[in-house]
DOKOL-977155 format. One record per residue: residue number from 1; chain; x, y, z of N, C-alpha, C, CB in turn. Coordinates in Angstrom, 1 decimal. Glycine has a CB too. Layout:
BEGIN
(pamar NUM A (X Y Z) (X Y Z) (X Y Z) (X Y Z))
...
END
This chain:
BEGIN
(pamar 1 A (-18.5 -16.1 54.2) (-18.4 -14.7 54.5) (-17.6 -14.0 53.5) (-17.8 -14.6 55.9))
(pamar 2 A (-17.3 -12.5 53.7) (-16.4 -11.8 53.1) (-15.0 -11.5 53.2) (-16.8 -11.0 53.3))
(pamar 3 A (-14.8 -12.1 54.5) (-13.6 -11.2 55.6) (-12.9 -12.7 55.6) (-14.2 -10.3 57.6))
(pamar 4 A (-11.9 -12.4 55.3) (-10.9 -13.5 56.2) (-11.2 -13.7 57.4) (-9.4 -13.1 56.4))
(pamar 5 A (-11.1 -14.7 58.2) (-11.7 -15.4 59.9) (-10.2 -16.1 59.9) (-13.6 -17.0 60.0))
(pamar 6 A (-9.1 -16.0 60.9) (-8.4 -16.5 61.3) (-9.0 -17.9 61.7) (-7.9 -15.8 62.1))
(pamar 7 A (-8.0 -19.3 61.9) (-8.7 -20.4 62.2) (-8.4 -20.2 63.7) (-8.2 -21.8 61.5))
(pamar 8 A (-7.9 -19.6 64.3) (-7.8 -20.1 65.5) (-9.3 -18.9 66.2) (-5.8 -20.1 66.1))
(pamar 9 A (-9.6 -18.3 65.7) (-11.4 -17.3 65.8) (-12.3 -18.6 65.6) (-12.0 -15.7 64.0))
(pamar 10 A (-12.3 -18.9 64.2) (-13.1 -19.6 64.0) (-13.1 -21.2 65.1) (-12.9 -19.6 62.6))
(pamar 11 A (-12.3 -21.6 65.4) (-12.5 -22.6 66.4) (-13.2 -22.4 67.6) (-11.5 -22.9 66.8))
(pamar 12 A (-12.7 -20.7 68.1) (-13.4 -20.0 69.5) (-15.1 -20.4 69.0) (-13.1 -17.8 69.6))
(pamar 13 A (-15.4 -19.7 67.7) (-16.7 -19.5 67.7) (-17.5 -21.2 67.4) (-17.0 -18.3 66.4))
(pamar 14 A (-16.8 -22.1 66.9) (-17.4 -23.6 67.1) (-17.6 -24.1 68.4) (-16.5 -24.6 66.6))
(pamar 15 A (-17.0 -23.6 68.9) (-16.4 -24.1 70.5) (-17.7 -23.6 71.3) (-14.6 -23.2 71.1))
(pamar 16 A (-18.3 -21.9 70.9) (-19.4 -21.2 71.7) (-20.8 -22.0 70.8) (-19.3 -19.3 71.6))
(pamar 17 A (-20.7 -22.7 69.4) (-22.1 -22.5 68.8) (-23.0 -23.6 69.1) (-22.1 -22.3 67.1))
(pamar 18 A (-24.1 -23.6 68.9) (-25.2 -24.5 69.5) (-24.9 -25.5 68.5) (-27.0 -23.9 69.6))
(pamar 19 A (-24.9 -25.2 66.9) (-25.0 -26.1 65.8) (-23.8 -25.2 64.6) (-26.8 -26.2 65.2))
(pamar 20 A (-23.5 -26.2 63.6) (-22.7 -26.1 62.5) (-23.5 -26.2 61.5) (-21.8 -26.8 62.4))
(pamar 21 A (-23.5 -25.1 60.5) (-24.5 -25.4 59.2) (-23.2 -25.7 58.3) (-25.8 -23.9 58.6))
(pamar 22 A (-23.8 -26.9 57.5) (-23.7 -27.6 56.4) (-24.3 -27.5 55.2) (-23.9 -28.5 56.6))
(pamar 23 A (-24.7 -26.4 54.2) (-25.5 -26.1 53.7) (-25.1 -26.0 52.6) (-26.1 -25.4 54.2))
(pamar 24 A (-25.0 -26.5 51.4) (-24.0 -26.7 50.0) (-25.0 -26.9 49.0) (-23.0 -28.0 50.0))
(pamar 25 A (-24.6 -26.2 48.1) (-24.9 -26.6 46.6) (-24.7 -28.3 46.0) (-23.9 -25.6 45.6))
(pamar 26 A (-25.5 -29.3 45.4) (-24.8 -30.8 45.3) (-24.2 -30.5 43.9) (-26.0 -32.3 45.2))
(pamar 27 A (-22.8 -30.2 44.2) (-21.9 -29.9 43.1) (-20.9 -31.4 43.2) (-20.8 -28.2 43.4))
(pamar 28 A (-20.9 -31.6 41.7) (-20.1 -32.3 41.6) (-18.7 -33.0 42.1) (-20.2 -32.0 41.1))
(pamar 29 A (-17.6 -31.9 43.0) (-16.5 -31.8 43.6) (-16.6 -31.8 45.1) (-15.8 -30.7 43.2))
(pamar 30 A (-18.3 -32.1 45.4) (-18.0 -32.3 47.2) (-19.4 -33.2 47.4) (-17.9 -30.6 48.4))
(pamar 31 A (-20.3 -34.2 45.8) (-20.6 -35.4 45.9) (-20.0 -35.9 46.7) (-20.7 -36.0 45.0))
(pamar 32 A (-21.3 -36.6 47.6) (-20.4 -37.8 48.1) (-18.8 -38.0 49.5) (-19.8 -38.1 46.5))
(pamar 33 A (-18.8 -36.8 49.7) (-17.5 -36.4 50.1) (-18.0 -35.9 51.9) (-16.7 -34.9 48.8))
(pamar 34 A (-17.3 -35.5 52.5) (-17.5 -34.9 53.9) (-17.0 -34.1 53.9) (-17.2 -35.2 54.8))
(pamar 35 A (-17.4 -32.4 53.9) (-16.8 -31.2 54.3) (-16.3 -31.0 54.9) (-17.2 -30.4 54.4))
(pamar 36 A (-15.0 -30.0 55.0) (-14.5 -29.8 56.5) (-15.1 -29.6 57.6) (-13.7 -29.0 56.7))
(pamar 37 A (-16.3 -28.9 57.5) (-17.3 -28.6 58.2) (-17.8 -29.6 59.3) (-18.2 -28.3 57.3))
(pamar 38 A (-18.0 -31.1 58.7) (-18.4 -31.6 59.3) (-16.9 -32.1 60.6) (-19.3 -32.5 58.3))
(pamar 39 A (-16.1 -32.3 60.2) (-15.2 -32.7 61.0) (-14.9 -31.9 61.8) (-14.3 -33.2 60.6))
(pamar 40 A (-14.8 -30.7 61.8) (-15.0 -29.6 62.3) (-15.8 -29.8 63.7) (-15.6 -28.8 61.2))
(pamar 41 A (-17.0 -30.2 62.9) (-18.1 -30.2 64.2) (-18.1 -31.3 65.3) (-19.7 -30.2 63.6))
(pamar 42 A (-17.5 -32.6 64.2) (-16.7 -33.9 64.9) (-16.0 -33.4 66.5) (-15.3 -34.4 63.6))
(pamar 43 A (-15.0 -32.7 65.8) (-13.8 -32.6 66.8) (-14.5 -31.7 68.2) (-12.2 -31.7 66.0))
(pamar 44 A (-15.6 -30.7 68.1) (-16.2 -30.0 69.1) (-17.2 -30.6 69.7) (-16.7 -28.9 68.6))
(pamar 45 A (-18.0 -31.8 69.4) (-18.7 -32.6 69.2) (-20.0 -31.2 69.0) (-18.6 -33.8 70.3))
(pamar 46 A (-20.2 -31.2 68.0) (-21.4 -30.5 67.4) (-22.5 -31.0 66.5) (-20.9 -29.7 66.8))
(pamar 47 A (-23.7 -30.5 66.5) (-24.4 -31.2 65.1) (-24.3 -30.3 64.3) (-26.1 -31.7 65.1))
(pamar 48 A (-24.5 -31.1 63.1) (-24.4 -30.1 61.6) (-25.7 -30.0 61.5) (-23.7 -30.7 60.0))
(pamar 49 A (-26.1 -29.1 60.8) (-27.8 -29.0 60.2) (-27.3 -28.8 58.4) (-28.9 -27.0 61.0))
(pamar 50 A (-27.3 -29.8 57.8) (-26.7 -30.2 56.4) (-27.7 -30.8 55.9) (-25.5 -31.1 56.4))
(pamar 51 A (-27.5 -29.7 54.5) (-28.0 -30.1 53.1) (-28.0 -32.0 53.0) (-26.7 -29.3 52.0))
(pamar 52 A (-29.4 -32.3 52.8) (-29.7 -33.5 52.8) (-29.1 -34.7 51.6) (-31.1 -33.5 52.8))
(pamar 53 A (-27.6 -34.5 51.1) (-27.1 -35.2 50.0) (-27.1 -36.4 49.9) (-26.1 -35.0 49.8))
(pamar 54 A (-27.3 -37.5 49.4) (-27.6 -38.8 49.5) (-26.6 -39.5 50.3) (-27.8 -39.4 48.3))
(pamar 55 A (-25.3 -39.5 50.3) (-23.8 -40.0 50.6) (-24.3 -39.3 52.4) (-22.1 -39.0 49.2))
(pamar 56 A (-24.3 -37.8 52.4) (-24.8 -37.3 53.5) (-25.7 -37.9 54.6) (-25.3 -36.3 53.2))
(pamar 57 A (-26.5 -38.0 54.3) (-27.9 -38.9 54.8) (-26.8 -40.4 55.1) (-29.7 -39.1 53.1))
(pamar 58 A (-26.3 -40.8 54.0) (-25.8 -42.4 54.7) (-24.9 -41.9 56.0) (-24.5 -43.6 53.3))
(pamar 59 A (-24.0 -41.4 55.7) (-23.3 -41.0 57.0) (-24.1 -40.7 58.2) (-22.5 -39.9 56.7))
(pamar 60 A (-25.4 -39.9 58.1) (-25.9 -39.7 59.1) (-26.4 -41.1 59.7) (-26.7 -38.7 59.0))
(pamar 61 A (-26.7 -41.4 58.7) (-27.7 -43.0 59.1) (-26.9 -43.7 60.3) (-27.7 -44.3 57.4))
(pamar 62 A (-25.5 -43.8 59.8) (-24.5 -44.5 60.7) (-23.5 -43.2 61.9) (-23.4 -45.4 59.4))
(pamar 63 A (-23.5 -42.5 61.8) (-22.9 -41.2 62.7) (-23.7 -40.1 63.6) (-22.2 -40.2 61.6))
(pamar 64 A (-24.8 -40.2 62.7) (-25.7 -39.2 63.6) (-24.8 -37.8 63.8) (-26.2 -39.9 65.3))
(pamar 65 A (-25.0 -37.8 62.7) (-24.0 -36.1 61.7) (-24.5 -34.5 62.6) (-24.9 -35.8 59.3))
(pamar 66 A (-26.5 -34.8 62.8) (-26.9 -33.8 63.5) (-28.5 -33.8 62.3) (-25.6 -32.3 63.7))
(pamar 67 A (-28.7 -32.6 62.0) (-30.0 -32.5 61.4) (-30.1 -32.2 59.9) (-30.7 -31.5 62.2))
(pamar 68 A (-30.9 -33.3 59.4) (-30.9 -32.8 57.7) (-31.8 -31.2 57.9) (-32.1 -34.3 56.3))
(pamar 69 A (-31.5 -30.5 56.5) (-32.3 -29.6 56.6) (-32.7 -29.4 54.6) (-31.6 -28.3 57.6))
(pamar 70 A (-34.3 -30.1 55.2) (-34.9 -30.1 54.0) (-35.4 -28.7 53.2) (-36.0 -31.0 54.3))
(pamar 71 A (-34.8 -27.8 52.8) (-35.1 -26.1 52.3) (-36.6 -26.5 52.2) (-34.1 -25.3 50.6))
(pamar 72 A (-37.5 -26.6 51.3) (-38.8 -26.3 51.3) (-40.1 -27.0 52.3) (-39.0 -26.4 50.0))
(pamar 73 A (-39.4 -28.0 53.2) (-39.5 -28.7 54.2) (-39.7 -28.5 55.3) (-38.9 -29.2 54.3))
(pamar 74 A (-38.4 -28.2 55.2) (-38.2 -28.4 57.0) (-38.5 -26.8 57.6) (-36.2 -28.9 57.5))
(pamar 75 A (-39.5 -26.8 59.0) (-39.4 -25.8 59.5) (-38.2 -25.2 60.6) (-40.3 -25.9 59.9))
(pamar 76 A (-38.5 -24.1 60.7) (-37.2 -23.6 61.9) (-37.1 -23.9 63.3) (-37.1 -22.0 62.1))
(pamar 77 A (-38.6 -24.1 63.6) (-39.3 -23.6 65.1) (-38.8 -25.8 65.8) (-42.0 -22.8 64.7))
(pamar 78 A (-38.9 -26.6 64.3) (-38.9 -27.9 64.3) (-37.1 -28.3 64.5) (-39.6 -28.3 62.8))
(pamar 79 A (-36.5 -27.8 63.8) (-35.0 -27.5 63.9) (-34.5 -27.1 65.6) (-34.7 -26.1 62.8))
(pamar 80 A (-34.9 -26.1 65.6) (-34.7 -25.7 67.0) (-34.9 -26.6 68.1) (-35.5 -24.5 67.2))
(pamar 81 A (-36.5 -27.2 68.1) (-36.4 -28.5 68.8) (-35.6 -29.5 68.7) (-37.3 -29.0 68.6))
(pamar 82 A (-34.9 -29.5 67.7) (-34.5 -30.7 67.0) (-33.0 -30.5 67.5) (-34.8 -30.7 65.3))
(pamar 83 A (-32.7 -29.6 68.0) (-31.5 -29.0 68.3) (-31.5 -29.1 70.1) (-31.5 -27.3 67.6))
(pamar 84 A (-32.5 -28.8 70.8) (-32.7 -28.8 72.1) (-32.4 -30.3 72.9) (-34.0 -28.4 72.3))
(pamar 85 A (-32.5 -31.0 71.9) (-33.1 -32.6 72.0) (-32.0 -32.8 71.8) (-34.2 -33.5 71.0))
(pamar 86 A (-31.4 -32.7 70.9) (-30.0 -32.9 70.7) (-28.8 -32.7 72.0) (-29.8 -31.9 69.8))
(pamar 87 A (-29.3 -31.6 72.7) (-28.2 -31.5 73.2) (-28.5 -32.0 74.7) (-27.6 -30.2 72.9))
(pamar 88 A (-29.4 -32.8 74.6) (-30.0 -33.2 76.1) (-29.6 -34.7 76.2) (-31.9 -32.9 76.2))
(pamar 89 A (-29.9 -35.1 74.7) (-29.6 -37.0 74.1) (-27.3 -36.5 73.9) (-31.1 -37.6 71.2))
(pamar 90 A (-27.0 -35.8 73.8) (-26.1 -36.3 72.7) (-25.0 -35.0 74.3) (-26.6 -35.7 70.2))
(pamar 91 A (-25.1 -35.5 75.6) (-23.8 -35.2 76.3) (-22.4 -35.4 75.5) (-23.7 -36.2 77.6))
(pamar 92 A (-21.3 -34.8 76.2) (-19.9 -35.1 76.3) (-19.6 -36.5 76.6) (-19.4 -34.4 77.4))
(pamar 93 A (-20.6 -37.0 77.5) (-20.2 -38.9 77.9) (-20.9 -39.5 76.9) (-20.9 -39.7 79.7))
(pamar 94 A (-21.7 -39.2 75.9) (-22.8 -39.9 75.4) (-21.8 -39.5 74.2) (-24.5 -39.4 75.5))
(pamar 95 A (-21.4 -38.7 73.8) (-21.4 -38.2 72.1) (-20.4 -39.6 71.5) (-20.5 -36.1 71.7))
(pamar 96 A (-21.3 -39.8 70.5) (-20.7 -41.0 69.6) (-19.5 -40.6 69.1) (-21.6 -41.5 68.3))
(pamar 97 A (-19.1 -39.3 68.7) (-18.3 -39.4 67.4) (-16.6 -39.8 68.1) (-18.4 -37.7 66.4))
(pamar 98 A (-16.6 -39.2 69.3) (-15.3 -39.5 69.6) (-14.5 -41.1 69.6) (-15.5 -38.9 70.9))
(pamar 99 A (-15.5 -41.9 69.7) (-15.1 -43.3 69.6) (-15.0 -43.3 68.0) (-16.3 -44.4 70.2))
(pamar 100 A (-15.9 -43.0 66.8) (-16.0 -43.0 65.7) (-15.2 -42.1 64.5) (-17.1 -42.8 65.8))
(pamar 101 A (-14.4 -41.7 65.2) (-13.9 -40.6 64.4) (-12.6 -41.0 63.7) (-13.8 -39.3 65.2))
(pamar 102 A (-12.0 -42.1 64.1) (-11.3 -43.3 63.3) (-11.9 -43.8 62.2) (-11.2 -44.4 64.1))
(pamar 103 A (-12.8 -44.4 62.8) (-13.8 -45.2 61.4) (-14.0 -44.0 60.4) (-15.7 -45.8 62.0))
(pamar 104 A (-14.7 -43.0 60.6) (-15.4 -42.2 60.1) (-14.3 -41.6 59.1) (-16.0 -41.3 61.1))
(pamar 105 A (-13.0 -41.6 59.5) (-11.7 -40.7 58.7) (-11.4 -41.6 57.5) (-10.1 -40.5 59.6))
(pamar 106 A (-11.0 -43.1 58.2) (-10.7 -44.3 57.1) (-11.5 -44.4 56.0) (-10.9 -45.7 57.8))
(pamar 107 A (-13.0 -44.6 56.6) (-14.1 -44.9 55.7) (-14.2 -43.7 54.7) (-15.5 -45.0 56.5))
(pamar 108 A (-14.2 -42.5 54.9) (-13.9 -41.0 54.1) (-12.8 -41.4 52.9) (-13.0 -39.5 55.4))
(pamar 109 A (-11.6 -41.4 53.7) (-10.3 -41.2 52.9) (-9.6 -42.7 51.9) (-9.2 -40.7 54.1))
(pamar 110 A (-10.0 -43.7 53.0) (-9.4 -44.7 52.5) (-11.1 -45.7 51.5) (-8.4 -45.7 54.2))
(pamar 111 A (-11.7 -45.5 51.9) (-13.0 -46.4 51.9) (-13.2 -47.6 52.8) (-13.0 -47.1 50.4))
(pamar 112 A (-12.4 -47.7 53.9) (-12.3 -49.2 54.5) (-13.3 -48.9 55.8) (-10.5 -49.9 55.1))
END
């Protein structure tokens, strides 16, 4: 955006959104890496709809991050489904990350 977003706004609006976009340039300084974004969506239990980066895609492989979004690919109308499904498979009692979000920090920060 333009405007400064207080974090404690920006939490409100994670807290109301269906999904978190993840959508990045593959720049060298966030190869490989996990945005705040995604933890972000972790802690709300949210899906990301994120730029398909290779490192990205592994994490999903094992976290189920939420939805790649392939730009010349992927449709919207397919997303949206993809999003509905989501939130039908992926309850509060169901959502993986809360158990995972140990692993998920270590593996990030430490590599273990």
């Amino acid at each position: 955006g333009t405007q400064y977003v207080a974090y404690h706004k920006i939490k409100m609006l994670i807290a109301h959104a269906t999904a978190i976009m993840g959508l990045y340039h593959d720049l060298p300084q966030i190869r490989g890496k996990l945005t705040t974004k995604f933890f972000e969506a972790m802690a709300f239990g949210k899906p990301v709809i994120f730029t398909p980066m290779e490192a990205w895609l592994a994490y999903h492989q094992q976290y189920s991050l939420g939805i790649p979004y392939f730009h010349k690919e992927s449709d919207p109308l397919q997303i949206w489904e993809e999003l509905s499904k989501w939130e039908v498979q992926h309850t509060p009692e169901q959502w993986a990350w809360e158990e995972k979000k140990l692993a998920l920090f270590m593996d990030q920060h430490y590599g273990i």
